[in-house]
N, C-alpha and C positions, 0 to 999 in steps of 0.2 A: 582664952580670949583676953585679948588685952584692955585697960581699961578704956582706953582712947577707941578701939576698938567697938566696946560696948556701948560708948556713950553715944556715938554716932550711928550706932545701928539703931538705936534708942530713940535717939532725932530724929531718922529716917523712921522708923515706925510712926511716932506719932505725927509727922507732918504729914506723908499718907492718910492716916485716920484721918487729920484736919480736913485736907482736901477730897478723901471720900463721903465726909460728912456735909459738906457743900454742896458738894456735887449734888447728894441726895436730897437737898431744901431746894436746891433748884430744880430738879426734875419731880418734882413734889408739885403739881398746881394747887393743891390748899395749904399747902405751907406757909403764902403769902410771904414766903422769900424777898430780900429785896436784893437786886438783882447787883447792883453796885455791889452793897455790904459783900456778899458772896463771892463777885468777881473779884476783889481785894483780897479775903479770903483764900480764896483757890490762887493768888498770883504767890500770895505770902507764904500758903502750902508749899509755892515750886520751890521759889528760893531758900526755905528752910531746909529741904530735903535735897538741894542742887550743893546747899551748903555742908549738909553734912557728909555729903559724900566726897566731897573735896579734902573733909577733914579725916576720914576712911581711906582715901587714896594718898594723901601726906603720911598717916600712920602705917598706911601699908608698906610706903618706899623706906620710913626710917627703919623698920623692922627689918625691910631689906638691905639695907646700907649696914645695917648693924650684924646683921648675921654674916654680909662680904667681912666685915671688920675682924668677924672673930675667925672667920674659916681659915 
């Protein structure tokens, strides 16, 4: 696995955790969640993980670009 590879899977793990850990204060009624806090939270989860998948699908086309280059 490459590194670019790994770091973005790595992003994507933990912004998942981010935003399953949200999720969980807000489906928690004695959490006393605040509900804002959370919803920023979980938006920030999306786009960290929308982000790193962009950078997974960039490493994936270079690797593909590079291996047409050598074939």
């Amino acid at each position: 696995m490459s590194s670019v590879t790994a770091i973005a899977a790595s992003g994507m793990l933990n912004a998942a955790a981010r935003f399953d850990a949200s999720a969980a204060k807000v489906a928690d009624p004695s959490s006393g969640a605040d509900l804002v806090t959370e919803a920023v939270n979980q938006i920030e989860a999306r786009v960290s993980f929308a982000a790193n998948a962009l950078v997974l699908r960039a490493g994936s086309h270079m690797i593909g670009a590079l291996i047409d280059l050598l074939a």
